[in-house]
C-alpha positions in Angstrom: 8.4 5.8 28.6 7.0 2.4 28.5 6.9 -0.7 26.2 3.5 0.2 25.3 4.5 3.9 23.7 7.9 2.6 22.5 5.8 0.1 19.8 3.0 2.9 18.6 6.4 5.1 18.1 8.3 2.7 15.9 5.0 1.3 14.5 4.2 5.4 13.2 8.2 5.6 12.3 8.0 2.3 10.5 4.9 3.5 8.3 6.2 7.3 7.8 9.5 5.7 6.8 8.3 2.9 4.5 5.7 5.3 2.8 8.5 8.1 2.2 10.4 5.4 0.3 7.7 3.5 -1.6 7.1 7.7 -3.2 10.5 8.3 -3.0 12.1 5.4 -4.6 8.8 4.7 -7.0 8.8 7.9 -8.2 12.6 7.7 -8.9 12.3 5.2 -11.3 9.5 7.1 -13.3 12.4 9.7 -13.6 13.3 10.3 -17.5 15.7 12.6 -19.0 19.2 10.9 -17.3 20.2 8.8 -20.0 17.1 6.0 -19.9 13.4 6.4 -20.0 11.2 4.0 -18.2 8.6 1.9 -20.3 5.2 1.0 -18.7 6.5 -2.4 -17.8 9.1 -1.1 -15.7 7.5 1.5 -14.0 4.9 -1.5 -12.4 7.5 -4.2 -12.1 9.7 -1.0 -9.9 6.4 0.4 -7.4 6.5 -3.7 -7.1 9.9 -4.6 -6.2 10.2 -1.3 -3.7 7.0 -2.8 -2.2 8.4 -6.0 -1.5 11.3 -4.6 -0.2 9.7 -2.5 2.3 7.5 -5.6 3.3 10.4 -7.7 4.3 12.5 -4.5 6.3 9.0 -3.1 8.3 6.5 -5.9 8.1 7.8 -7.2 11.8 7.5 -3.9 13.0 3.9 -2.2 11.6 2.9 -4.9 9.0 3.9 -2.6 6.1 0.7 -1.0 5.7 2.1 1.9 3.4 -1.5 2.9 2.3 -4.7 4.1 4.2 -6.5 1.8 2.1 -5.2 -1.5 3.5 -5.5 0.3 6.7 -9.0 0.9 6.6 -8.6 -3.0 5.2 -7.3 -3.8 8.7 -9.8 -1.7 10.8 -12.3 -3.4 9.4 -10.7 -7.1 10.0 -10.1 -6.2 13.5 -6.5 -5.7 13.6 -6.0 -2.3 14.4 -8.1 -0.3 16.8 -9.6 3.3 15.5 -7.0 5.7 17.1 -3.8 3.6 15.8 -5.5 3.5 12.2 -5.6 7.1 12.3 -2.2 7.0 13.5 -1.1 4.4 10.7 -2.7 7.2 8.3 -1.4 10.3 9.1 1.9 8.6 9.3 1.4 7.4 5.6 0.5 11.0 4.4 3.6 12.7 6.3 5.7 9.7 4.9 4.3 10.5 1.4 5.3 13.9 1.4 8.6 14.1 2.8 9.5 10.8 0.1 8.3 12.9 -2.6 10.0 16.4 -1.2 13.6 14.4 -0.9 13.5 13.2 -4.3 12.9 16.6 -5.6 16.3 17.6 -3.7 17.9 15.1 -5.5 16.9 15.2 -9.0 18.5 17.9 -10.8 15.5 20.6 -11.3 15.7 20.5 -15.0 15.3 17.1 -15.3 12.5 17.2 -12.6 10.6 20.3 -14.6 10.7 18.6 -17.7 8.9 15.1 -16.6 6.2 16.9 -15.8 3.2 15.7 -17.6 1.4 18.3 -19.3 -1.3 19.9 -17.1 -0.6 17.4 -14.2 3.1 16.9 -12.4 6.0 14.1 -12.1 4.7 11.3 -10.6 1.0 12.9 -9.9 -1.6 9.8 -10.8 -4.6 10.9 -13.2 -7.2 9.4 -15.2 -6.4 8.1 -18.5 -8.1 11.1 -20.5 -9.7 8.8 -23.0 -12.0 7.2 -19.8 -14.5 8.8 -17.7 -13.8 9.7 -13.9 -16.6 6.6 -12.7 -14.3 4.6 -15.0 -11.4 5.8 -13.1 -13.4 4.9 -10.0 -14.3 1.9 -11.3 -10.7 0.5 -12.1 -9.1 2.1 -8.7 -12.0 -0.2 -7.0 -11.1 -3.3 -8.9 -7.1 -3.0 -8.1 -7.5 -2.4 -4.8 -10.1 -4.8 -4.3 -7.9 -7.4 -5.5 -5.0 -6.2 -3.1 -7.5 -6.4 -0.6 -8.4 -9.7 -0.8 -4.6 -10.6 -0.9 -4.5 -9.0 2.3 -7.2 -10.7 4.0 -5.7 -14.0 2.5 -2.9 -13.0 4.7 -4.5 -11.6 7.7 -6.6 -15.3 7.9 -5.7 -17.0 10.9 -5.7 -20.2 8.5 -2.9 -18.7 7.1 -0.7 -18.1 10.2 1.9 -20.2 9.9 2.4 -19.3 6.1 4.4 -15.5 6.1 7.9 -16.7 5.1 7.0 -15.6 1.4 4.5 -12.7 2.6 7.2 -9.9 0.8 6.9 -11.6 -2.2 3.2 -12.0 -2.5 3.0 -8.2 -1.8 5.5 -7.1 -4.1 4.3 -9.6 -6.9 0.2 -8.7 -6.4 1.6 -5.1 -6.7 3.7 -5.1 -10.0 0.7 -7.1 -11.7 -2.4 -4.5 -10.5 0.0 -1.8 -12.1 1.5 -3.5 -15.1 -3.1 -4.4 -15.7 -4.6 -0.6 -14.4 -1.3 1.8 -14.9 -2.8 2.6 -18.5 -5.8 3.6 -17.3 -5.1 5.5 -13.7 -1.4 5.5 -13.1 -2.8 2.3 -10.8 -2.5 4.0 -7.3 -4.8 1.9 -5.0 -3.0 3.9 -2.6 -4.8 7.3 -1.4 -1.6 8.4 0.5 1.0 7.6 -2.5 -1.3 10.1 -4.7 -1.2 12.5 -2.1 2.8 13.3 -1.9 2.8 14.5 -5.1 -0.1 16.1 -5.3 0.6 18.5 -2.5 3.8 19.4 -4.1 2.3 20.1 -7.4 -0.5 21.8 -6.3 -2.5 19.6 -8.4 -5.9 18.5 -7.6 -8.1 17.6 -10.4 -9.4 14.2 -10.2 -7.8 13.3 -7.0 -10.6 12.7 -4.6 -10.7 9.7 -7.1 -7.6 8.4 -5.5 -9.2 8.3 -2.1 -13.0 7.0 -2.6 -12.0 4.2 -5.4 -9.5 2.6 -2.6 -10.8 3.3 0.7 -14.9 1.8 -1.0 -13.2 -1.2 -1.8 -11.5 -1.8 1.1 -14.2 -1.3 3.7 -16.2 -3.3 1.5 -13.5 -6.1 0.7 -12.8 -6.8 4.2 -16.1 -6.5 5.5 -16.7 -9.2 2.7 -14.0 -11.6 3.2 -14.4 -11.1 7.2 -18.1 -12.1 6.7 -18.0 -15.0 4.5 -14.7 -16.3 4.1 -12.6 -15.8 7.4 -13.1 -19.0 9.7 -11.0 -19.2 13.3 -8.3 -21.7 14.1 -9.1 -23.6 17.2 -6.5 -23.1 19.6 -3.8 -25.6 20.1 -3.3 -27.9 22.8 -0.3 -27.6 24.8 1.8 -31.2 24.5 1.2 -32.3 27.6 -2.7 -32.3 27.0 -1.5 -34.3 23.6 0.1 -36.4 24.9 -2.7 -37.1 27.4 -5.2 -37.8 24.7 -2.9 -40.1 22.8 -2.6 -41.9 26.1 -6.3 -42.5 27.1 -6.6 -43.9 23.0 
């Protein structure tokens, strides 16, 4: 097996992984009914905090995607090819599904019944009732829009030499969309997080709004940013060359 298949392995083990914990772990911190229930506030600041975490551990290895939408981000940018975005997805949908699965295993089944929202399921993201579904649209747009943007912030090649704190931006830009949209939509902006839960719950209304909010606004957003904001780095010189110019001045 070469080098070449070795990396598009650990990359779709890296994103399967990360996205089975970000459900996983995110979802166990909705969990009520053991002693403490979760306000709003620390619902967002813990999807957040898991984020950054998974950043820093997998963020050499894939780039942490952990959501089709920031992979369609990075099709778009240039940074993927077609067949290992596919590949980043369907490792973020298996990831999403085993995350949620495992948690179920360990939460005790009472306590996991009795989160259940009525008419939904633990941890399954749905519209605010008191908005419409283009309102829902609307607000998964804006979110993931705005992670988007930090992404292509990041992805800039003026911005190369300026990753130390990239885990941290993440994590931070995270915790604020969902502390700003988690009254209205749960604050997804992540079709493949929606989808874990959903597939064990069997519960489908509303969720294609989980896929076309995020994935419009991030072929859109990246096209944008690539278009008008992106600008190349010219290519260093290598010393010698410097120290050749310095000499002719």
């Amino acid at each position: 097996m070469n080098r070449s298949t070795l990396d598009n392995i650990a990359v779709f083990l890296a994103e399967l992984i990360g996205t089975g914990l970000l459900v996983m772990l995110g979802c166990m911190g909705c969990v009520s009914g053991l002693g403490h229930t979760p306000g709003h506030f620390e619902l967002a600041i813990n999807f957040g905090l898991i984020v950054m975490i998974i950043v820093q551990v997998f963020g050499c290895v894939s780039g942490s995607h952990l959501n089709p939408a920031v992979t369609a981000g990075a099709w778009v940018y240039d940074l993927v090819s077609t067949k290992m975005a596919l590949a980043y997805v369907a490792a973020q949908c298996i990831g999403s599904f085993m995350g949620y699965g495992i948690l179920k295993m360990l939460t005790p089944a009472a306590v996991f019944d009795n989160a259940k929202d009525p008419g939904a399921g633990f941890c399954v993201t749905q519209p605010n009732p008191l908005i419409t579904t283009m309102q829902a649209v609307g607000i998964e747009f804006v979110a993931t829009m705005v992670l988007i943007l930090v992404c292509c912030g990041v992805w800039d090649p003026r911005n190369a030499k300026h990753h130390d704190s990239v885990a941290l931006k993440f994590g931070f830009t995270v915790g604020a969309l969902a502390v700003a949209a988690g009254p209205y939509t749960g604050a997804s902006m992540n079709p493949a997080r929606s989808l874990g839960p959903v597939l064990w719950n069997g519960v489908y209304t509303a969720h294609w709004v989980y896929w076309v909010g995020p994935l419009t606004a991030a072929f859109l957003t990246a096209f944008a940013y690539k278009a008008v904001f992106r600008r190349e780095v010219p290519a260093e010189l290598p010393n010698h060359e410097l120290r050749a110019l310095n000499t002719d001045k």
